[in-house]
C-alpha positions as CSV (number, residue, x, y, z in Angstrom):
1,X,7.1,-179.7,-79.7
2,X,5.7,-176.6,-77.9
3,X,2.1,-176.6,-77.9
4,X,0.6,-173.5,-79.4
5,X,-2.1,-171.6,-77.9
6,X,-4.5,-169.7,-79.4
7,X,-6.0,-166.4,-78.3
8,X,-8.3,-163.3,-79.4
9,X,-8.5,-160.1,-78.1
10,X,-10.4,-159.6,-75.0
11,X,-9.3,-162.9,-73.5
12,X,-7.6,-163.2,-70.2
13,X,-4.3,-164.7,-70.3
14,X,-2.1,-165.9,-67.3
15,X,2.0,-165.1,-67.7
16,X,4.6,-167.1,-66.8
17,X,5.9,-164.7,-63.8
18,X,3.6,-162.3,-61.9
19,X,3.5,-158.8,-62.7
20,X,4.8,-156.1,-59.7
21,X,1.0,-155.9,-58.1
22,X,1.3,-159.8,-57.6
23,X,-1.0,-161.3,-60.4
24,X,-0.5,-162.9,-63.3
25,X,-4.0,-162.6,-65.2
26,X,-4.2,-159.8,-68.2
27,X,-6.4,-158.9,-70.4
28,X,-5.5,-158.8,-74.5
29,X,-6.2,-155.1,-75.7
30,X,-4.3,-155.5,-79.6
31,X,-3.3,-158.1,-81.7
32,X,-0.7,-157.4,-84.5
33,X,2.9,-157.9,-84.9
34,X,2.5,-156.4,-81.2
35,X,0.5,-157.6,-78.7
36,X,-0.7,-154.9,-76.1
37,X,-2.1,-156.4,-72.7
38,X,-3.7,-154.8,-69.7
39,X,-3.1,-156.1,-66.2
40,X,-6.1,-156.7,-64.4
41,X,-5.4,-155.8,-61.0
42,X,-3.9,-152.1,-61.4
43,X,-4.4,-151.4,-65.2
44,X,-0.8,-151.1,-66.3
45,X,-0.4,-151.4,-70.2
46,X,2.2,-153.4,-72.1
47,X,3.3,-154.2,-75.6
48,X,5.1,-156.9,-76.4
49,X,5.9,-158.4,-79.7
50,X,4.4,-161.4,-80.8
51,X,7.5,-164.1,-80.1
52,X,7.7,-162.7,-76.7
53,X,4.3,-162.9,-75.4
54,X,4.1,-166.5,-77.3
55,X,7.1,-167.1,-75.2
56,X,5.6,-165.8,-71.6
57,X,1.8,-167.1,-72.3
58,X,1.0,-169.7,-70.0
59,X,-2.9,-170.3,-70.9
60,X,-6.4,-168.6,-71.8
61,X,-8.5,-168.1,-68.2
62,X,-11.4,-166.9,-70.3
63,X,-12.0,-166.8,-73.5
64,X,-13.9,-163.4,-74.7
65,X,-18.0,-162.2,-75.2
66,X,-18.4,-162.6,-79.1
């Protein structure tokens, strides 16, 4: 069974494949039905829906400030 992880916005994440810069770490900006991220290295934005960053999350680096 795939393990499910959990995450809030804010947190860092780390992908399954690097983005274009070369890291893997980004940043949660929405949660919804879409999930936008932020790279940390060169601030690109993303959206991806749900099932597909469920499939491409590899873990939570950091958790967020509440």
């Amino acid at each position: 069974m795939a393990e499910t992880v959990n995450y809030d916005l804010g947190d860092l994440v780390e992908m399954k494949k690097p983005h274009a810069c070369g890291t893997n770490a980004w940043v949660i900006n929405r949660l919804g039905a879409d999930i936008r991220i932020t790279c940390s290295a060169c601030n690109r934005t993303i959206m991806l829906t749900r099932f597909n960053f469920d499939k491409r999350i590899k873990k939570v680096l950091k958790k967020a400030e509440k």
